[in-house]
C-alpha positions in Angstrom: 25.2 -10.2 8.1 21.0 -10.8 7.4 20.4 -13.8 6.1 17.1 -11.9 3.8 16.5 -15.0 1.8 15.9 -17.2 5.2 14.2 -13.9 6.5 12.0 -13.5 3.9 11.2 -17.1 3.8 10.3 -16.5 7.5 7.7 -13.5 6.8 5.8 -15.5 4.4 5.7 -18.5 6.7 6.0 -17.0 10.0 3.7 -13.7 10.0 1.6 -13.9 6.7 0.3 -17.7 6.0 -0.3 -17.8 10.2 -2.5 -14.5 9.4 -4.8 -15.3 6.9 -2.7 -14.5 4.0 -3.9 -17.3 1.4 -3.3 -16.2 -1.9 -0.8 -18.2 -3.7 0.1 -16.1 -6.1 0.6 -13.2 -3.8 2.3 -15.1 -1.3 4.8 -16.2 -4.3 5.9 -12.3 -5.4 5.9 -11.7 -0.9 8.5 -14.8 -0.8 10.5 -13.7 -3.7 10.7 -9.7 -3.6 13.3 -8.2 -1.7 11.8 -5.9 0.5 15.4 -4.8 2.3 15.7 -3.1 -1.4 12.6 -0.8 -0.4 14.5 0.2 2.7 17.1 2.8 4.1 20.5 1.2 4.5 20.4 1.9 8.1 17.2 0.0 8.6 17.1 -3.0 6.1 18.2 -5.4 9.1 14.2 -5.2 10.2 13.1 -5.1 6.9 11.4 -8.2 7.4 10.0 -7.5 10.9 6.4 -7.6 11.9 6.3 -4.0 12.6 6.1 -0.5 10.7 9.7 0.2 9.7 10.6 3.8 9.0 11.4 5.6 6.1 12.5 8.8 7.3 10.6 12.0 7.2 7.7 10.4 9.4 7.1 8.0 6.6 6.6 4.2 7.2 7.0 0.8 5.2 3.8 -0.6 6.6 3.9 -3.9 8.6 4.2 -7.0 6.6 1.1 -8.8 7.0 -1.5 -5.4 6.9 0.1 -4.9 3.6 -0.5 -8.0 2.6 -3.8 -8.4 3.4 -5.1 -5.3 1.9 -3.3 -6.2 -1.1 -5.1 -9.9 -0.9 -8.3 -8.1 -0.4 -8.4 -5.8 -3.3 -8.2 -9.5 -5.6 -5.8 -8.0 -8.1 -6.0 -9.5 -11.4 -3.4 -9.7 -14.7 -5.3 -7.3 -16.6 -5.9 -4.7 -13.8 -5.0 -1.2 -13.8 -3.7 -0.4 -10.3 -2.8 3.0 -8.3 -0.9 3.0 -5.0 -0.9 6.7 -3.2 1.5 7.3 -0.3 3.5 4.8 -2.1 7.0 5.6 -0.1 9.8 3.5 -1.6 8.0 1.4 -3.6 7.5 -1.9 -2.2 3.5 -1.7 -2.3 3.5 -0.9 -5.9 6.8 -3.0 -6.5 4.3 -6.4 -5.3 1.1 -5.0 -7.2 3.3 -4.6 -10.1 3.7 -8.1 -10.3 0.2 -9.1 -10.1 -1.2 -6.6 -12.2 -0.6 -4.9 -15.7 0.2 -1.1 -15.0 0.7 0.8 -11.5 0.8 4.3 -10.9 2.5 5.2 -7.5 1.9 8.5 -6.5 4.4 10.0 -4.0 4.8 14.0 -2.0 7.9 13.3 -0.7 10.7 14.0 -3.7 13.1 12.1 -2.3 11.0 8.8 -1.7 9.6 8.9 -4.9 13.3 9.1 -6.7 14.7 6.4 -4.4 11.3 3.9 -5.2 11.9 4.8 -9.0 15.0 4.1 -8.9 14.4 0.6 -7.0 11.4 -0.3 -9.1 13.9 0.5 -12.4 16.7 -2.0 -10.9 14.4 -4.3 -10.1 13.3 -4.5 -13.7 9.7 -3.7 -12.9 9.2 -1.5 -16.3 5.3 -1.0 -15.5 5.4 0.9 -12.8 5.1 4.8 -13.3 5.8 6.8 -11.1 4.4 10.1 -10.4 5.0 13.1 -7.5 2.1 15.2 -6.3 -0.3 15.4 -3.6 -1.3 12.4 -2.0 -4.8 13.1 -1.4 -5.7 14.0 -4.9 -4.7 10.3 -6.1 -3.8 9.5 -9.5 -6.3 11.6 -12.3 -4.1 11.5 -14.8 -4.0 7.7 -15.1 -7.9 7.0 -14.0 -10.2 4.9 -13.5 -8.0 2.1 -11.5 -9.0 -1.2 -10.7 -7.8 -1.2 -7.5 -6.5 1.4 -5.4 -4.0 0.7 -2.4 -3.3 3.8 -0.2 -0.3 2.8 1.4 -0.8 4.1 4.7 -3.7 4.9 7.3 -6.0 7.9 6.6 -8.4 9.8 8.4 -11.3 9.5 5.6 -10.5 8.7 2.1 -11.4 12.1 -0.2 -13.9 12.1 -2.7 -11.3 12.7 -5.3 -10.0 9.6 -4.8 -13.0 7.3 -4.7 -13.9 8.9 -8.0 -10.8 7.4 -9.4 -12.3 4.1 -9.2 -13.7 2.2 -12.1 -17.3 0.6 -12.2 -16.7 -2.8 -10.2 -13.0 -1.1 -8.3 -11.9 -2.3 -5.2 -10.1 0.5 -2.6 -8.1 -0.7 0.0 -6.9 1.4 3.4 -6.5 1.5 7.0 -8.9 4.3 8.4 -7.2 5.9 11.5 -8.3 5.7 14.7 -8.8 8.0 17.8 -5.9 9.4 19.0 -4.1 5.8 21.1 -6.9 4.0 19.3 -6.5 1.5 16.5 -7.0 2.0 13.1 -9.4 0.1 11.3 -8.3 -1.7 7.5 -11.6 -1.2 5.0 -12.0 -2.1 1.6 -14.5 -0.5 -0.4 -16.0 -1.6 -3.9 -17.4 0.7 -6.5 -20.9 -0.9 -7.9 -23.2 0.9 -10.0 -21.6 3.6 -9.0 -22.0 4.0 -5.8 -18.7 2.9 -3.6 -19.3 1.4 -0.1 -17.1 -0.1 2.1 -16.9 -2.7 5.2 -14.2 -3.4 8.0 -11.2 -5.9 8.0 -9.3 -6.5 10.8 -7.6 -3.5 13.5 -4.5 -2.4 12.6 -2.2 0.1 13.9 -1.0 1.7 10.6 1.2 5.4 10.5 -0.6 7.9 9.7 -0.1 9.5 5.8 0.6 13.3 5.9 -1.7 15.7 3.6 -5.5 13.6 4.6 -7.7 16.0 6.1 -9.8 15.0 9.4 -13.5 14.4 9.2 -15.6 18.0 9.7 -16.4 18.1 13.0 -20.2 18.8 14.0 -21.2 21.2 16.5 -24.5 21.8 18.0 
């Protein structure tokens, strides 16, 4: 049987605190949320590997330590307002929950969003609402956030979304590559309204269904 405390004690030491991961209070929730909880029975033996472990359906929980530092990143704070879209099972918003004051995770897939509801209500985390819809129209209802996490990689972030940020937001994602290239993690910061963003670190995070490609030019 899987030892998950000793595992999970192995993440945060192991994968995360070797990889730039610094924040303490972060790396408190990391160390103490049980992310098997977030996973398929069949899978919850790797729920603590350093690799993307499936959800079913084509849908991911993303690797450990790109998760963590795009949450690190976006410098959630108590009072923040926070909106995770492509947010799967929950774990994403399950650790922002805990660092922040209200999430929304917005989910397509019916059946991952009841599962991470469900989770999220055992789990006793009360301020995280949950809400199923298109991915790449974000959260409306709820806006302006003060962070955004899209919890998975993208091909461009839409409009829609950026517009959901509040004066002074942070956006966190992992653009996608060329196809067999790596992805690229981004955060981008909304000041006077204008967002812009700058590059992370590579990462090689699943693709999200429901993005739409960049137009292509033509001459």
């Amino acid at each position: 049987m899987t030892d998950f405390a000793l595992a999970r004690r192995n993440m945060v030491e192991g994968q995360l605190r070797p990889n730039r991961v610094t924040n303490a209070a972060l790396l408190a929730v990391l160390g103490e949320l049980p992310r098997e909880r977030f996973l398929p029975d069949s899978v919850r033996s790797v729920a603590y590997a350093d690799e993307d472990v499936p959800l079913g359906g084509g849908r991911y929980l993303m690797e450990p330590m790109v998760l963590a530092r795009l949450i690190q990143t976006l410098q959630p704070q108590p009072e923040d307002k926070a909106l995770v879209v492509g947010a799967g099972r929950g774990y994403g918003a399950a650790l922002l929950a805990r660092l922040v004051k209200v999430v929304t995770a917005v989910e397509s897939d019916p059946a991952l969003a009841t599962a991470g509801a469900q989770t999220t209500k055992e789990l006793g985390l009360t301020t995280v609402q949950w809400s199923t819809g298109k991915l790449e129209q974000g959260g409306p209802g709820s806006a302006p956030y003060d962070v955004i996490l899209i919890e998975g990689a993208v091909r461009q972030v839409p409009q829609a979304i950026f517009n959901q940020l509040a004066e002074g937001g942070r956006l966190a994602v992992t653009i996608a590559g060329a196809t067999g290239a790596m992805g690229v993690a981004q955060i981008f910061v909304k000041d006077g309204g204008v967002t812009s963003g700058r590059p992370l670190f590579e990462a090689g995070t699943p693709l999200l269904p429901g993005f739409a490609s960049p137009p292509r030019f033509t001459f």
